[in-house]
MIDOSE-1310 file (N, C-alpha, C; in nm, 2 decimals, decimal comma, always signed):
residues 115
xxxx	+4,54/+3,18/+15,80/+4,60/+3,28/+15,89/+4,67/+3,21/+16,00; +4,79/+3,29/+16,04/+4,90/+3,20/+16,15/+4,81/+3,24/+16,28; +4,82/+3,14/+16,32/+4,73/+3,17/+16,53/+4,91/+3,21/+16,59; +4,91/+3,36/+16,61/+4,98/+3,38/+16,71/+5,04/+3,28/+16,84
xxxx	+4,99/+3,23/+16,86/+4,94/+3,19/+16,99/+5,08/+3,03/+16,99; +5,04/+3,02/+16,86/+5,18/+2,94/+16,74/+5,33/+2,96/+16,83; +5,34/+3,07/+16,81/+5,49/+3,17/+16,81/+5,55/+3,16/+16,95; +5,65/+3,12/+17,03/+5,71/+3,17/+17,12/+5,78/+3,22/+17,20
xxxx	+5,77/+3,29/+17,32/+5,83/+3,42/+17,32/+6,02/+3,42/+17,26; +6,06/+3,25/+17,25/+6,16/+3,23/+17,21/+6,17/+3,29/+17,07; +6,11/+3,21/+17,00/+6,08/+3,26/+16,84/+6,08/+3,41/+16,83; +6,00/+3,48/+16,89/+5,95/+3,64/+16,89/+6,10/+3,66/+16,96
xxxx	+6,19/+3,67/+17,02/+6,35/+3,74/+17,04/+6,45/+3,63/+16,96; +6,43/+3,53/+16,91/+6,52/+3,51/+16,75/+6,47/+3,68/+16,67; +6,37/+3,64/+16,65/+6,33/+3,78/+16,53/+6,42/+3,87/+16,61; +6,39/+3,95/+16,71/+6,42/+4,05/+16,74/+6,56/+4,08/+16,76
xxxx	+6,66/+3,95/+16,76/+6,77/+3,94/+16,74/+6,86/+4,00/+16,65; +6,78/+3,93/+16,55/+6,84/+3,91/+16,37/+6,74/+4,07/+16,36; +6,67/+4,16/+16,37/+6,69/+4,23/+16,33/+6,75/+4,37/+16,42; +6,83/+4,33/+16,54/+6,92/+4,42/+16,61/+7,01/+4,49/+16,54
xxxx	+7,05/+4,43/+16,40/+7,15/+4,46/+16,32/+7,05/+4,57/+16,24; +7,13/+4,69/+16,23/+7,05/+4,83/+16,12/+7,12/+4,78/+16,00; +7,11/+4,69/+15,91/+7,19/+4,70/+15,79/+7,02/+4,59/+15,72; +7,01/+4,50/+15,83/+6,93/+4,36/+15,84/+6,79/+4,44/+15,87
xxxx	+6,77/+4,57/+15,95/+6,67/+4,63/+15,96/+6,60/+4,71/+15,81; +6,74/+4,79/+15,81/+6,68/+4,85/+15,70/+6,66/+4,76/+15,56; +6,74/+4,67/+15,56/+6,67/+4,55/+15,41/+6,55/+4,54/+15,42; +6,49/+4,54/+15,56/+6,36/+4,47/+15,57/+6,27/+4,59/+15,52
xxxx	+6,31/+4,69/+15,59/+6,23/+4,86/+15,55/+6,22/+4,87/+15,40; +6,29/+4,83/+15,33/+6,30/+4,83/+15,17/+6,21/+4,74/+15,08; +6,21/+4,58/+15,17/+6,19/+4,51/+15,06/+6,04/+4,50/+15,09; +5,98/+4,57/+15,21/+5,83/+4,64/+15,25/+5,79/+4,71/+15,12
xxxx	+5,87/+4,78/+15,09/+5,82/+4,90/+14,97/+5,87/+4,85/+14,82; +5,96/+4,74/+14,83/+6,00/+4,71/+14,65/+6,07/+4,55/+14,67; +6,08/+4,45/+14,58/+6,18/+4,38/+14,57/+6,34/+4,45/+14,51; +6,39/+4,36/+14,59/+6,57/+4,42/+14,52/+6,64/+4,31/+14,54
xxxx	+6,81/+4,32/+14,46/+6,89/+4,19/+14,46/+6,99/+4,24/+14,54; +7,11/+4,16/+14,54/+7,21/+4,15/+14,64/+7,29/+4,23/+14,57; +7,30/+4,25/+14,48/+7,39/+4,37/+14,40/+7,37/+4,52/+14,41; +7,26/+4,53/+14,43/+7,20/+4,62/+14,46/+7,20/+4,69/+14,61
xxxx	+7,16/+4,60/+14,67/+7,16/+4,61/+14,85/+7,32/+4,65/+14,91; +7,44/+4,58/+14,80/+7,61/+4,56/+14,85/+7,62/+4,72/+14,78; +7,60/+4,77/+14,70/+7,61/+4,94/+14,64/+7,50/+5,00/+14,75; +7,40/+4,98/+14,74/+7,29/+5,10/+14,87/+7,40/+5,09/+15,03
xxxx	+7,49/+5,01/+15,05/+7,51/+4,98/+15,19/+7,65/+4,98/+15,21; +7,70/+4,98/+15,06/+7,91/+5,02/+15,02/+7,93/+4,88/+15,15; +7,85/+4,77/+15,11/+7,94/+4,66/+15,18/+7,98/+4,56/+15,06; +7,97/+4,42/+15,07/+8,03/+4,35/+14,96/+7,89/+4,26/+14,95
xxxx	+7,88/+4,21/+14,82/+7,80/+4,10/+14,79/+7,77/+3,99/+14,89; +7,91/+3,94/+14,91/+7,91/+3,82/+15,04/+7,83/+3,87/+15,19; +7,85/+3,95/+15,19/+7,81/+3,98/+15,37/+7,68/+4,01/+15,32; +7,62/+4,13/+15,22/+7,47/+4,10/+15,15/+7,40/+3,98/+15,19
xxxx	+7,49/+3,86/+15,12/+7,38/+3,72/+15,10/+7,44/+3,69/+15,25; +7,51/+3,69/+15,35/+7,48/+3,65/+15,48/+7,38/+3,72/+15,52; +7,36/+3,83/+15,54/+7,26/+3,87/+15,58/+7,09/+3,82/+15,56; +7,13/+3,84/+15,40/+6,99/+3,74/+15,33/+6,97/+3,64/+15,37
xxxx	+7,03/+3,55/+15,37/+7,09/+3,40/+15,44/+7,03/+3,40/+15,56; +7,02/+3,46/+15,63/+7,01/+3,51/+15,84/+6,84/+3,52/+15,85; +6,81/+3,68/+15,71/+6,65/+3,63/+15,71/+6,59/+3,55/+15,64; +6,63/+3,46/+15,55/+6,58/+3,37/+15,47/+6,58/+3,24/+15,56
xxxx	+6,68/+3,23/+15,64/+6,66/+3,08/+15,73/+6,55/+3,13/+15,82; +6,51/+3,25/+15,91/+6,40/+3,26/+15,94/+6,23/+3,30/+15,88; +6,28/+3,28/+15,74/+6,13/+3,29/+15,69/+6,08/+3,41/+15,65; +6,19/+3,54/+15,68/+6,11/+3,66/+15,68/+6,15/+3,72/+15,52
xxxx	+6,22/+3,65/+15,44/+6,19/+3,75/+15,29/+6,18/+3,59/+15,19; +6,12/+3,62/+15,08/+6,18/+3,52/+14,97/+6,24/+3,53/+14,86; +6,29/+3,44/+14,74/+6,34/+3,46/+14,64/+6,28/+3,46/+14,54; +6,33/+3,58/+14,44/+6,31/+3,46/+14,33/+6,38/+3,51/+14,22
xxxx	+6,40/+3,41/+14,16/+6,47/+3,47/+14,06/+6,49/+3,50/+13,91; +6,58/+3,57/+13,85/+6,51/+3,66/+13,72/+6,64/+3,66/+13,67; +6,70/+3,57/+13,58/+6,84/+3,55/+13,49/+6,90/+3,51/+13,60; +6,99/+3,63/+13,59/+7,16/+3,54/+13,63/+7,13/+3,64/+13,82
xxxx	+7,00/+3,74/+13,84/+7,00/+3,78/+13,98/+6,89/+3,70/+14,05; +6,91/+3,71/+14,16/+6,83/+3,65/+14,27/+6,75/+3,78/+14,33; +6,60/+3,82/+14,29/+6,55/+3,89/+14,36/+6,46/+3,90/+14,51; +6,47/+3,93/+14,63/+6,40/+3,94/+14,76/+6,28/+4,06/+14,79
xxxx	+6,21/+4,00/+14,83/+6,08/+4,05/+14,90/+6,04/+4,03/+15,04; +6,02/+4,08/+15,08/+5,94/+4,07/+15,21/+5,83/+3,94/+15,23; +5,85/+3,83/+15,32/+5,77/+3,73/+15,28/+5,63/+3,75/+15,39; +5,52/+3,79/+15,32/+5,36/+3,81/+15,38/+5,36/+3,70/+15,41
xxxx	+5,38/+3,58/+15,37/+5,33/+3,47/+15,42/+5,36/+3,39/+15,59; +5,48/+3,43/+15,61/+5,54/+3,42/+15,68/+5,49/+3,45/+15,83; +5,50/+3,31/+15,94/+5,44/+3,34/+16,08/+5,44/+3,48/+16,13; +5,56/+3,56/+16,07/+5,64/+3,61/+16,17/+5,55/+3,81/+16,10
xxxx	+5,48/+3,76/+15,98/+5,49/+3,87/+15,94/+5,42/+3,96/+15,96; +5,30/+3,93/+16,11/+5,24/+4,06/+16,14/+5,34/+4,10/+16,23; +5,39/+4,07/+16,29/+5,52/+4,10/+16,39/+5,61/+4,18/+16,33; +5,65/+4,15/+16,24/+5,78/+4,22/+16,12/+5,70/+4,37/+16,08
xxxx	+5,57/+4,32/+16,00/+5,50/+4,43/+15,96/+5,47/+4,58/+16,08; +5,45/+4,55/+16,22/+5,43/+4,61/+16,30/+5,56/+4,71/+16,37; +5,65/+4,68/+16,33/+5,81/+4,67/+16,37/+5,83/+4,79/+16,25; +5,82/+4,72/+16,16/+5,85/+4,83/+16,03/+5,75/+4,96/+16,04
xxxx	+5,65/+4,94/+16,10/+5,56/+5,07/+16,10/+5,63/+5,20/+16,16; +5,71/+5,14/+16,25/+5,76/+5,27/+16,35/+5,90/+5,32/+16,29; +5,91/+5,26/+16,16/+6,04/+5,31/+16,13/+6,06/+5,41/+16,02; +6,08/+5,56/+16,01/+6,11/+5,61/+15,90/+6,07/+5,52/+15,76
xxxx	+6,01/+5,62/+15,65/+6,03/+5,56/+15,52/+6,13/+5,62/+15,50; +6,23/+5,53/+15,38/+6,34/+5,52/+15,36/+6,37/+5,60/+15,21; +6,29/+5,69/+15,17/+6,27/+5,72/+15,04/+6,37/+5,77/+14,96; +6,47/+5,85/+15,04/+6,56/+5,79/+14,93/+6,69/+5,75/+14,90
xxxx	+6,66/+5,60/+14,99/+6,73/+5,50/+14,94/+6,67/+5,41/+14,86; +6,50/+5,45/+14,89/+6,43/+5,38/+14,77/+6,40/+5,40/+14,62; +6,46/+5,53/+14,61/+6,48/+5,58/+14,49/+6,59/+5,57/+14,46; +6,71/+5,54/+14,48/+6,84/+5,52/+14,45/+6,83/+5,32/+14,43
xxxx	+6,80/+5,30/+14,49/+6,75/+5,12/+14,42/+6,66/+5,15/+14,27; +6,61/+5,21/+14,32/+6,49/+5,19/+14,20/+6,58/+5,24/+14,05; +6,68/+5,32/+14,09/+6,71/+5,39/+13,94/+6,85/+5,28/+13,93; +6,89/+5,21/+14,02/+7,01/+5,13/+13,98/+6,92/+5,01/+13,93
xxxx	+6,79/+4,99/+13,96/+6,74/+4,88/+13,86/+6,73/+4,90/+13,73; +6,67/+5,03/+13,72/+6,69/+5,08/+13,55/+6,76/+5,07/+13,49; +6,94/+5,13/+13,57/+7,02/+5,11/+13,52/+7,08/+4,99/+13,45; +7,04/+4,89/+13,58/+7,13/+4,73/+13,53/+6,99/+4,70/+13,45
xxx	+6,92/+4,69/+13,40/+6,84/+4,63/+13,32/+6,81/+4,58/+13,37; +6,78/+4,52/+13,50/+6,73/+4,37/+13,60/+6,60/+4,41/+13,53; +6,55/+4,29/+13,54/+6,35/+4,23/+13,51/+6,29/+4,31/+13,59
């Protein structure tokens, strides 16, 4: 278990930075309830692939989702392991479920065949 006590107040407003952004919030709201790829995330958000993986990129350099991958996609999850993730976890409590955006991922996985 991470000792809080770890973290400082620096570290705790990086997070709260990187997730000022509602595009970077709501990924996090999703990948709480499912993994999903970047292909996926650029169709739920009508932005482009590229700005997708910056964003990934932004929480991946701080630890808060991970990869993994499955053919030719790269799938993200919400990373539990992570210092930051009773903090994240507590943050996402207060925010709407997203259900159906999470059913519109879920049926474009079926669709593309992803693992």
């Amino acid at each position: 278990m991470i000792n809080a006590e770890n973290i400082t107040v620096n570290d705790y407003a990086d997070v709260l930075k990187l997730l000022g952004d509602k595009t970077r919030l709501s990924i996090l709201k999703i990948l709480e309830q499912t993994e999903c790829c970047v292909c996926l995330f650029a169709d739920l958000f009508d932005i482009s692939q590229s700005a997708i993986s910056q964003h990934m990129r932004k929480l991946k350099d701080l630890d808060l989702v991970k990869e993994d991958p499955h053919k030719q996609w790269i799938f993200y999850s919400l990373n539990t392991d992570s210092k930051y993730y009773g903090f994240i976890k507590s943050i996402l409590e207060q925010i709407p479920e997203v259900v159906a955006d999470l059913k519109k991922v879920e049926a474009d996985v079926l669709e593309m065949n992803c693992p």
